[in-house]
DSSP file (Angstrom, degrees, kcal/mol; ACC not computed):
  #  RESIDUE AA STRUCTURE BP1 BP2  ACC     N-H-->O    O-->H-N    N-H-->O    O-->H-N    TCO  KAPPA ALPHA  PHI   PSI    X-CA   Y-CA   Z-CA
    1    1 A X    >         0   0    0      0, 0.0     3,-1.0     0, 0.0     5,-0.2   0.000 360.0 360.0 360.0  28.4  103.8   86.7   99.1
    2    2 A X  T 3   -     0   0    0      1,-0.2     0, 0.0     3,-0.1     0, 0.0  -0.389 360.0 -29.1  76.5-141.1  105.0   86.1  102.7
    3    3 A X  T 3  S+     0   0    0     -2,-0.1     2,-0.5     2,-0.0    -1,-0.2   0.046 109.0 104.9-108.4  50.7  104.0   88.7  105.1
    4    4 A X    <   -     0   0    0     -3,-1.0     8,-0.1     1,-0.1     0, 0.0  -0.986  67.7-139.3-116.8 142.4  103.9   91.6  102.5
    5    5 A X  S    S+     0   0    0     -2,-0.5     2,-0.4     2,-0.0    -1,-0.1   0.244  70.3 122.5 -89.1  -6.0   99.9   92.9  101.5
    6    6 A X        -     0   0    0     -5,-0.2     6,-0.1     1,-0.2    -2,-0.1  -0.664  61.3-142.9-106.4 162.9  101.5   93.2   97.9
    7    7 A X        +     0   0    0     -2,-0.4     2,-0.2     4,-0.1    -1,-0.2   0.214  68.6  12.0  11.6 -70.0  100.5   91.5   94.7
    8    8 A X  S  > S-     0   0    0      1,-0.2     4,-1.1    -7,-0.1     0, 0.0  -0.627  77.2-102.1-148.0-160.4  103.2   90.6   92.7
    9    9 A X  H  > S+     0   0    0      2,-0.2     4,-0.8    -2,-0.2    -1,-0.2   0.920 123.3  61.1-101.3 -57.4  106.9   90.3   93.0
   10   10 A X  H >> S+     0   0    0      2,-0.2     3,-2.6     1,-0.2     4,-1.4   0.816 107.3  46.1 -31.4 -88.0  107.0   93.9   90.9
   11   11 A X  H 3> S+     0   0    0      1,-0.3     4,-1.2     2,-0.2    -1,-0.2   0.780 112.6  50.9 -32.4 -67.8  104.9   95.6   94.0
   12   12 A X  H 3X S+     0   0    0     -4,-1.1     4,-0.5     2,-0.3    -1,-0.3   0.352 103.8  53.0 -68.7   0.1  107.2   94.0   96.6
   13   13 A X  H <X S+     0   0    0     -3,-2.6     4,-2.6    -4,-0.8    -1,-0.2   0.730 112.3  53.4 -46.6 -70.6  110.3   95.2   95.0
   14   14 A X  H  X S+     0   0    0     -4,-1.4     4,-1.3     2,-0.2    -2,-0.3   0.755 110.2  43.6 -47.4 -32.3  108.4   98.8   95.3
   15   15 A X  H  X S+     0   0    0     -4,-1.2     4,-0.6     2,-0.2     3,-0.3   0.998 108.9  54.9 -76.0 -52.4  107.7   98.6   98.7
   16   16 A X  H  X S+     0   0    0     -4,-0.5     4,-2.1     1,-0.3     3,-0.4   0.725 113.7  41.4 -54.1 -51.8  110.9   97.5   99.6
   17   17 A X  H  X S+     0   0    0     -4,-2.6     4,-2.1     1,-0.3    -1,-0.3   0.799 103.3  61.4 -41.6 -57.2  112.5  100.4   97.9
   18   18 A X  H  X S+     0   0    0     -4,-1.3     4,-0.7    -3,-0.3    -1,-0.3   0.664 112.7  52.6 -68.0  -1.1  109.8  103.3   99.1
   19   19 A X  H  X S+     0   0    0     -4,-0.6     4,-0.6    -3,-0.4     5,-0.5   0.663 102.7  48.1 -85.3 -91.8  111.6  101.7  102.7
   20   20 A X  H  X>S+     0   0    0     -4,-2.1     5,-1.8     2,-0.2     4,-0.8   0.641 110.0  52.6 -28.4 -31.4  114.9  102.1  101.7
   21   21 A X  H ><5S+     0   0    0     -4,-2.1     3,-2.6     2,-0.2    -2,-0.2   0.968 114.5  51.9 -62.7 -81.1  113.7  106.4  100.5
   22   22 A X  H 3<5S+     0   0    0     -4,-0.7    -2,-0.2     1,-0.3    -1,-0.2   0.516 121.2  27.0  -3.4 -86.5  112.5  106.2  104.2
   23   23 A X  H 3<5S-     0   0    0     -4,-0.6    -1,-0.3     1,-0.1    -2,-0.2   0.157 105.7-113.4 -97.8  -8.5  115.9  105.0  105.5
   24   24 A X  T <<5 +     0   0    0     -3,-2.6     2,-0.5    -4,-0.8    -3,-0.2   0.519  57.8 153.2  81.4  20.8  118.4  106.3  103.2
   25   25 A X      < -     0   0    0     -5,-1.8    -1,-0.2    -6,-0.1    -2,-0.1  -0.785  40.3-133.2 -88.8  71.3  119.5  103.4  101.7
   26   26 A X        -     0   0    0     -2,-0.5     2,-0.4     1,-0.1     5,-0.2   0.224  16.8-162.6 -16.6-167.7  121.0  103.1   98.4
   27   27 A X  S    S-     0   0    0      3,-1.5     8,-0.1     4,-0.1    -1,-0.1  -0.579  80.7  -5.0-151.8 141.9  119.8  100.4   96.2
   28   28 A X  S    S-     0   0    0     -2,-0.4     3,-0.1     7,-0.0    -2,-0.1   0.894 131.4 -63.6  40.1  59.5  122.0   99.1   92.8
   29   29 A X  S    S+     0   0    0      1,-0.1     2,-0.2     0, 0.0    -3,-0.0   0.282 116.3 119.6  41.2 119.4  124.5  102.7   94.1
   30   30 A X  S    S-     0   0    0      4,-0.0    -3,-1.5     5,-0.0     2,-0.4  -0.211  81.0-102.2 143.4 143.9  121.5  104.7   93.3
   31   31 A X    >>  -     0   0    0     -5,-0.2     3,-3.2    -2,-0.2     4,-1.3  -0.623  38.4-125.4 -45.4 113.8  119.1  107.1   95.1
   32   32 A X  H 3> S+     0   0    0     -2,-0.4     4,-2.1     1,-0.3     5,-0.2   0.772 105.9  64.2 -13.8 -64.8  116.2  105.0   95.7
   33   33 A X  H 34 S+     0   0    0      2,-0.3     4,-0.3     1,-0.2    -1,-0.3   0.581 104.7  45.7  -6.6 -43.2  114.0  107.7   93.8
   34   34 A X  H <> S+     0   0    0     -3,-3.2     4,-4.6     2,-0.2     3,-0.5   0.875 109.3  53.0-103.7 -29.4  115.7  107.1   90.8
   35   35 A X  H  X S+     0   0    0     -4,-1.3     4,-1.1     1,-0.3    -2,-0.3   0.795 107.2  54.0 -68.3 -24.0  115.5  103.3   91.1
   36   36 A X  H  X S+     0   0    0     -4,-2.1     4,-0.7    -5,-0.3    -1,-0.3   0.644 105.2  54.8 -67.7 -17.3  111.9  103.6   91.5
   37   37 A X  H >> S+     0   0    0     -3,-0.5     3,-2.5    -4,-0.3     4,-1.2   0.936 109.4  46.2 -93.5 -74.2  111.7  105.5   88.4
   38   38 A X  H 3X>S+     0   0    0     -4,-4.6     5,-2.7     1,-0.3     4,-1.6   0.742 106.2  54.7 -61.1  -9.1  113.5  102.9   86.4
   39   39 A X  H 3<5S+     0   0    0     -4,-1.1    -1,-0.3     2,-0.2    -2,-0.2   0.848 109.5  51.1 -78.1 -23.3  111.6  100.2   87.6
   40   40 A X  H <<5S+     0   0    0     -3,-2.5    -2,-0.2    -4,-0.7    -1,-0.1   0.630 107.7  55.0 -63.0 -11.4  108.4  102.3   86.4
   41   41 A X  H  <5S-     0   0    0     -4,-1.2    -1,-0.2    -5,-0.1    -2,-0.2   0.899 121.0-108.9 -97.2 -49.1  110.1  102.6   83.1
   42   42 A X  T ><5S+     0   0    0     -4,-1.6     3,-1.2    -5,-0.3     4,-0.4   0.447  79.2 124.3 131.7  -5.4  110.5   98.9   82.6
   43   43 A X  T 3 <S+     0   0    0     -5,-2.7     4,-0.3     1,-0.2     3,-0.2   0.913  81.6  38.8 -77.1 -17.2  114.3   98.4   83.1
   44   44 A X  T 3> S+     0   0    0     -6,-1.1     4,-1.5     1,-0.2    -1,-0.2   0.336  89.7 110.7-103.1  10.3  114.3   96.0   85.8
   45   45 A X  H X> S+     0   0    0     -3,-1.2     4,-2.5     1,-0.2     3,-1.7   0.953  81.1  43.6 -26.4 -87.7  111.1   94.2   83.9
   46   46 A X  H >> S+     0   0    0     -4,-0.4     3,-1.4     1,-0.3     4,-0.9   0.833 112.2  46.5 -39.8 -62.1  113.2   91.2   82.9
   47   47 A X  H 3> S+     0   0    0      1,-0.3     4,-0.5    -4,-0.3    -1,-0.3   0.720 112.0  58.9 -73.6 -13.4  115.1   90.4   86.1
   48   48 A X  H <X S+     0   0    0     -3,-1.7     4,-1.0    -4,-1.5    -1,-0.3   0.778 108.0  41.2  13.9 -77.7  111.6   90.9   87.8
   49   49 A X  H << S+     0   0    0     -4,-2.5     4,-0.3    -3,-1.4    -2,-0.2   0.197 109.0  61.4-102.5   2.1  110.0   88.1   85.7
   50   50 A X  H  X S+     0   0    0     -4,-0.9     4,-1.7     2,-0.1    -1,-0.2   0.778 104.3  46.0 -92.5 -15.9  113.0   85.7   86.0
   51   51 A X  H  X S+     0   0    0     -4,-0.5     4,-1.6     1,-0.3    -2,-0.2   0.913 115.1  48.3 -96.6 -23.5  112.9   85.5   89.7
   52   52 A X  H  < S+     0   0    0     -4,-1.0    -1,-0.3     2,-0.2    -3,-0.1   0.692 106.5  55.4 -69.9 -10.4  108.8   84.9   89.5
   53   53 A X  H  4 S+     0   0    0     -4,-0.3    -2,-0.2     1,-0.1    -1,-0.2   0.915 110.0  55.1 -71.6 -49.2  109.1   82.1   86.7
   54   54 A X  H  <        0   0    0     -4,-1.7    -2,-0.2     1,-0.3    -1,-0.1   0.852 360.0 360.0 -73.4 -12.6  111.4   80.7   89.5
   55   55 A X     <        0   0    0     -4,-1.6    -1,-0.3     0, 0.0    -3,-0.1   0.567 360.0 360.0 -53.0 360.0  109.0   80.6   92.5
């Protein structure tokens, strides 16, 4: 995973995002916060697992 300590593609979406709360940074015109919530929910599941089939 490059130089990031996480896991899977999932986790290194999450860090990237708990950065952006840091920094104040919208992500997809959304609070960060909220995006973190829907990736916990599952929404962003699918686009997730297409970009790890492609690796």
């Amino acid at each position: 995973m490059g130089d990031s300590y996480a896991k899977s593609i999932k986790s290194a979406v999450k860090e990237v995002v708990g950065s952006c709360v840091s920094m104040g940074v919208k992500v997809e015109n959304a609070d960060p916060r909220e995006f973190m919530g829907q990736i916990e929910e599952g929404k962003w599941d699918k686009a997730i697992s297409t970009f790890e089939a492609k690796k």
